[in-house]
C-alpha positions as CSV (number, residue, x, y, z in Angstrom):
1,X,24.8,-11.5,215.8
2,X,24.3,-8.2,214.9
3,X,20.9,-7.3,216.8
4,X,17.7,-8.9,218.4
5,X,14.2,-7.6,217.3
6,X,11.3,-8.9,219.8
7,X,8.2,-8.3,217.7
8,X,4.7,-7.4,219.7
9,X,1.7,-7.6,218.1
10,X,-1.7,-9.9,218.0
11,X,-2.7,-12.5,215.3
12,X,-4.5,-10.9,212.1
13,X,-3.0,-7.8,213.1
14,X,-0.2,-8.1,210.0
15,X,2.2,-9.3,212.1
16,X,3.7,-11.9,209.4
17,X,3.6,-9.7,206.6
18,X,5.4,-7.3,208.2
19,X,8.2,-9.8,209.6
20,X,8.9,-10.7,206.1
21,X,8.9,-7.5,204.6
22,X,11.5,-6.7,207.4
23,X,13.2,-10.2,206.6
24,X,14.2,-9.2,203.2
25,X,16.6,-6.3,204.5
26,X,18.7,-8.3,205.6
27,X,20.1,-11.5,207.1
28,X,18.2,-12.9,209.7
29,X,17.4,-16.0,212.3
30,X,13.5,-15.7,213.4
31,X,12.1,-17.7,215.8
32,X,7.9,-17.4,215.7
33,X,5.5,-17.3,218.7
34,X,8.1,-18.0,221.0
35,X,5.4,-18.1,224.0
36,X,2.4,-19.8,221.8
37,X,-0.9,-18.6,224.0
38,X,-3.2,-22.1,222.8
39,X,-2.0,-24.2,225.6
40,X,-1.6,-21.5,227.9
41,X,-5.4,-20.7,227.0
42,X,-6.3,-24.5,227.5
43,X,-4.8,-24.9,230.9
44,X,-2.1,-27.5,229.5
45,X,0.5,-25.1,230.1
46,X,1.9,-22.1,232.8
47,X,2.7,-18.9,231.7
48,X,6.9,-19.4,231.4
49,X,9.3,-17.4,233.9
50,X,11.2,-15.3,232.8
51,X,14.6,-16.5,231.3
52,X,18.1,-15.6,230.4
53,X,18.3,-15.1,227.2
54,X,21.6,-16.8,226.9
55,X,20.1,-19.6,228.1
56,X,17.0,-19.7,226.0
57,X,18.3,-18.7,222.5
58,X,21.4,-22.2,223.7
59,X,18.4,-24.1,223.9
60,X,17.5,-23.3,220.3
61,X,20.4,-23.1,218.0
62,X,22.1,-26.1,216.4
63,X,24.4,-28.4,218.4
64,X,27.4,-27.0,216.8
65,X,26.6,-23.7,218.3
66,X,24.3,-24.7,221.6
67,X,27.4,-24.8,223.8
68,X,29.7,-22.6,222.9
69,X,30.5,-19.3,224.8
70,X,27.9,-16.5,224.4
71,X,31.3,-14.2,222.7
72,X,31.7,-17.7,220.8
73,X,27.9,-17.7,219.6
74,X,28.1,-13.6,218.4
75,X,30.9,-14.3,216.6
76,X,29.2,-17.1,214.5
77,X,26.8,-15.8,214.1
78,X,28.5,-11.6,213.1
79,X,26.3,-11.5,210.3
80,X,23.0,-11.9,210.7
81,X,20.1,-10.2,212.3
82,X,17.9,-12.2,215.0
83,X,13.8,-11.7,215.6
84,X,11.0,-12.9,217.6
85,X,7.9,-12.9,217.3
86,X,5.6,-13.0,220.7
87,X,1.9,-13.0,219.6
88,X,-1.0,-12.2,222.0
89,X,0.7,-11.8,224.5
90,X,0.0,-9.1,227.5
91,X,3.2,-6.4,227.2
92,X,3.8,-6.5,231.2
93,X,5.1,-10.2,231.0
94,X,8.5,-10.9,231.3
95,X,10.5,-12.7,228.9
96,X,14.0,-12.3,228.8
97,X,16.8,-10.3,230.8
98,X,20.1,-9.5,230.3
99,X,20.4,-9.8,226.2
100,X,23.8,-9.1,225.6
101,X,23.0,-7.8,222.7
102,X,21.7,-4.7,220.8
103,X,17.9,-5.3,221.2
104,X,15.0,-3.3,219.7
105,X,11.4,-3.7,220.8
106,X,8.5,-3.4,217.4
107,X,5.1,-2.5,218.3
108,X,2.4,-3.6,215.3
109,X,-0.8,-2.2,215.5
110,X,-3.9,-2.6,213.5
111,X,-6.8,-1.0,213.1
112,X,-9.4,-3.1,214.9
113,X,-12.3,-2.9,213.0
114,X,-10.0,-4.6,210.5
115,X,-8.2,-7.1,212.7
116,X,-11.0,-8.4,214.9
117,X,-13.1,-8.7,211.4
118,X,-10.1,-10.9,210.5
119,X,-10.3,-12.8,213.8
120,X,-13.8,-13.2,214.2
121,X,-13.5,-14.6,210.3
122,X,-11.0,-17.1,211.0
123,X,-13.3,-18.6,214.2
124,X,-15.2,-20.0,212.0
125,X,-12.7,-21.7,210.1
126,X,-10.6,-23.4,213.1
127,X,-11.6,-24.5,216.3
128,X,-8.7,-22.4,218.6
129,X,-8.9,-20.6,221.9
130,X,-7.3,-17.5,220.7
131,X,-10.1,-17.0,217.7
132,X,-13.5,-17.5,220.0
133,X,-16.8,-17.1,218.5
134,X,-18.9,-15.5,221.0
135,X,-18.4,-13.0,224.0
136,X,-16.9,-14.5,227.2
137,X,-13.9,-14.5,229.0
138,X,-11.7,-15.5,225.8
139,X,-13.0,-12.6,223.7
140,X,-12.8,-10.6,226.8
141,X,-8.9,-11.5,226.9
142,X,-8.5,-10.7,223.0
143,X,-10.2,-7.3,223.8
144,X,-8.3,-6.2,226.7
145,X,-4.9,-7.2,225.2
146,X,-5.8,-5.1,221.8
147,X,-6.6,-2.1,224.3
148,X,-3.4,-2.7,226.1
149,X,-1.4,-2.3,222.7
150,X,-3.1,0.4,221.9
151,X,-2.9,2.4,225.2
152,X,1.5,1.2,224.6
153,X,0.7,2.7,220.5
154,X,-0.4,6.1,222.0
155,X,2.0,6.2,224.4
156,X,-0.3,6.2,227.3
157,X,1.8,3.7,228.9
158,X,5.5,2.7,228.4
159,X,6.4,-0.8,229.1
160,X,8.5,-1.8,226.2
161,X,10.5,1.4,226.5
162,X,12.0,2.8,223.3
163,X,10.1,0.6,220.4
164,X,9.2,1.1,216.8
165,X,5.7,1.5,216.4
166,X,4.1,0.2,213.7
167,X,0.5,1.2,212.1
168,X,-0.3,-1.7,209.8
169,X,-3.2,0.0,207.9
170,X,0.4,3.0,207.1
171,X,2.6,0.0,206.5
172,X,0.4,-1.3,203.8
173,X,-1.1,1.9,202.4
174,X,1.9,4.4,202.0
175,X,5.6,3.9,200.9
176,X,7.0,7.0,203.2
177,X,5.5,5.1,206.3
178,X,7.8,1.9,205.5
179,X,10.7,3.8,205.0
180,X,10.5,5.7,207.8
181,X,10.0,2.6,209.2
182,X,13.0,0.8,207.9
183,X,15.2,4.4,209.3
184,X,13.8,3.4,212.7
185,X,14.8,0.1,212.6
186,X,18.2,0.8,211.0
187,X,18.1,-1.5,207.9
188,X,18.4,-0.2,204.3
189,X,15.1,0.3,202.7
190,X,13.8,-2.3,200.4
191,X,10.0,-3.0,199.4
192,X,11.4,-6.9,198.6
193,X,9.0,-8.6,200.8
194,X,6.1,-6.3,200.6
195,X,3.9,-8.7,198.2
196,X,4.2,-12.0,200.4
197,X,1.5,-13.8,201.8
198,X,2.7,-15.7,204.4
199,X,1.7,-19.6,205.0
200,X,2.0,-19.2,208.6
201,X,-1.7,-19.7,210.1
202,X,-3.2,-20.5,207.2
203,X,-2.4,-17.0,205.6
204,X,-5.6,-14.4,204.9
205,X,-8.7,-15.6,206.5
206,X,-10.6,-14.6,203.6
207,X,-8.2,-15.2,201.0
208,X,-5.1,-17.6,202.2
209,X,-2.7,-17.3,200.5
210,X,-4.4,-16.7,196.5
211,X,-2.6,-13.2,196.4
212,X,0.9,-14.5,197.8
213,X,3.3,-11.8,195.1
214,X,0.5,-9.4,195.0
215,X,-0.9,-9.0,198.1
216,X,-1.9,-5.1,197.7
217,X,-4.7,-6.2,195.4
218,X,-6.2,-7.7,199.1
219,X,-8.9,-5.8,200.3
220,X,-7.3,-5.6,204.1
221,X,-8.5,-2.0,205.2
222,X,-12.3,-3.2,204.8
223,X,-12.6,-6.3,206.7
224,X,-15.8,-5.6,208.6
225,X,-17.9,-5.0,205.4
226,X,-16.8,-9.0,204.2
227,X,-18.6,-10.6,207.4
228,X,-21.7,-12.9,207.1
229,X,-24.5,-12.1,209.5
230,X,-23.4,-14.0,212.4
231,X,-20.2,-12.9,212.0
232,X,-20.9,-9.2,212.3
233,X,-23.5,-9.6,215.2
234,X,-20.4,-10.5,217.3
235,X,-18.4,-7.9,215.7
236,X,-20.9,-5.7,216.6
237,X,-20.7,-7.2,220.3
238,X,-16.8,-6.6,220.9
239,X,-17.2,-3.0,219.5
240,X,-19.9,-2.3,222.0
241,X,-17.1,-1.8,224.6
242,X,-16.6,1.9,225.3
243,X,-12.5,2.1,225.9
244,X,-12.2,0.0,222.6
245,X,-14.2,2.3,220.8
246,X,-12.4,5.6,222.5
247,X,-9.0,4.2,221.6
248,X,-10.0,3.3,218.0
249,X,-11.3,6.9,217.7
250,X,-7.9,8.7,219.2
251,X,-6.2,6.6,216.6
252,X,-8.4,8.0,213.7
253,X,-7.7,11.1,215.4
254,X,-4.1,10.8,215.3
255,X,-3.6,9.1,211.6
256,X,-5.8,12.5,210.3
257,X,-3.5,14.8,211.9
258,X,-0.6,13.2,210.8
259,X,-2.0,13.2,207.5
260,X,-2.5,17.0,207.0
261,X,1.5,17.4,208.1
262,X,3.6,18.5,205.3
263,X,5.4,15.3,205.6
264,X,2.5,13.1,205.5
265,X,1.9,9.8,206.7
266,X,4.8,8.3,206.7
267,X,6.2,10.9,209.9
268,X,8.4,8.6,211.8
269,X,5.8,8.0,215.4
């Protein structure tokens, strides 16, 4: 095993069509939601402790490999690339210590105009805790956890360290971004996954997955404008917040000024 990535972001925010753009450089082992928030949310499960990551990654790989040594396990696996996807979740909780491996921390961001249109759009589709449909405590959590990636974005806050920040509305729009991207991350460039639509949760909420192979034709940086009325009455209601709508407004801020540098958008963040 070559390297860990633990991917950060929330649902609708990209998150799965960046992992498999990212998949296609190279070999990898992904393991999805590895703390799934639903039954947290529900009160059917804890928050987990934190764990070894020796011991949790044992847990998950095939009996030939679950008990041999950890030197044993690398060696197996020398070739391939491991990520992780934690969704939702705050960026203070612990998961692991002590990876004995190279790790690197990704940071996905979306613009939440876009993403809580998304969310807010998929409510009405599925009956889940983590997509509510009216203000209260679970759209208050939704809120304060966006605010909590952006405040780690801007660098207001640094509790995952060094990471790779990622601006999905830059990932999708602009070629330079995602190879400055791919730099970050150490992995050749390739644009071999950018056209997926992944399955995972039902892909788009307004399109599934219709433009899987040409998903640049999807109109993903103009959510808001495809809500029905009840829709955008509580879109309206999460964007009455005030930090929300400072944060979204330093990141407009900081995309324009990046885009009048001579080396444009895709300047490594």
């Amino acid at each position: 095993m070559k390297k860990v990535f633990v991917v950060h972001g929330m649902q609708r925010s990209g998150n799965h069509a960046i992992i498999q753009w990212i998949e296609a450089h190279g070999q990898f082992i992904f393991y999805n939601n590895v703390i799934p928030m639903a039954p947290i949310l529900l009160g059917e499960r804890t928050m987990p402790p934190e764990q070894e990551f020796t011991d949790w990654l044992r847990a998950r790989l095939s009996p030939r490999h679950r008990f041999l040594p950890f030197p044993l396990v690398r060696l197996a696996l020398h070739n391939q690339l491991m990520m992780l996807s934690l969704e939702d979740l705050p960026l203070d909780t612990p998961v692991f210590r002590n990876c004995p491996v190279d790790l690197q921390h990704i940071l996905i961001l979306r613009d939440p105009r876009n993403m809580f249109a998304s969310r807010i759009h998929r409510a009405w589709q599925i009956d889940h805790p983590t997509f509510p449909r009216k203000m209260g405590p679970l759209m208050e959590r939704v809120i304060d956890t966006w605010k909590s990636h952006a405040r780690e974005f801007l660098a207001d806050t640094h509790q995952l360290g060094p990471c790779v920040r990622i601006y999905f509305d830059d990932w999708f729009s602009d070629v330079s971004a995602r190879k400055t991207i791919s730099r970050s991350l150490g992995l050749p460039f390739t644009d071999a996954g950018l056209e997926r639509v992944s399955e995972v949760g039902g892909g788009s909420s307004f399109e599934g997955t219709d433009f899987d192979g040409v998903s640049r034709k999807m109109n993903v940086l103009d959510r808001s404008a495809q809500l029905p009325p009840q829709e955008r009455r509580l879109f309206d209601a999460v964007f009455e917040d005030p930090e929300l709508k400072a944060l979204t407004e330093r990141l407009a801020e900081k995309n324009r000024a990046k885009a009048l540098r001579p080396d444009g958008p895709g300047t490594k963040q």
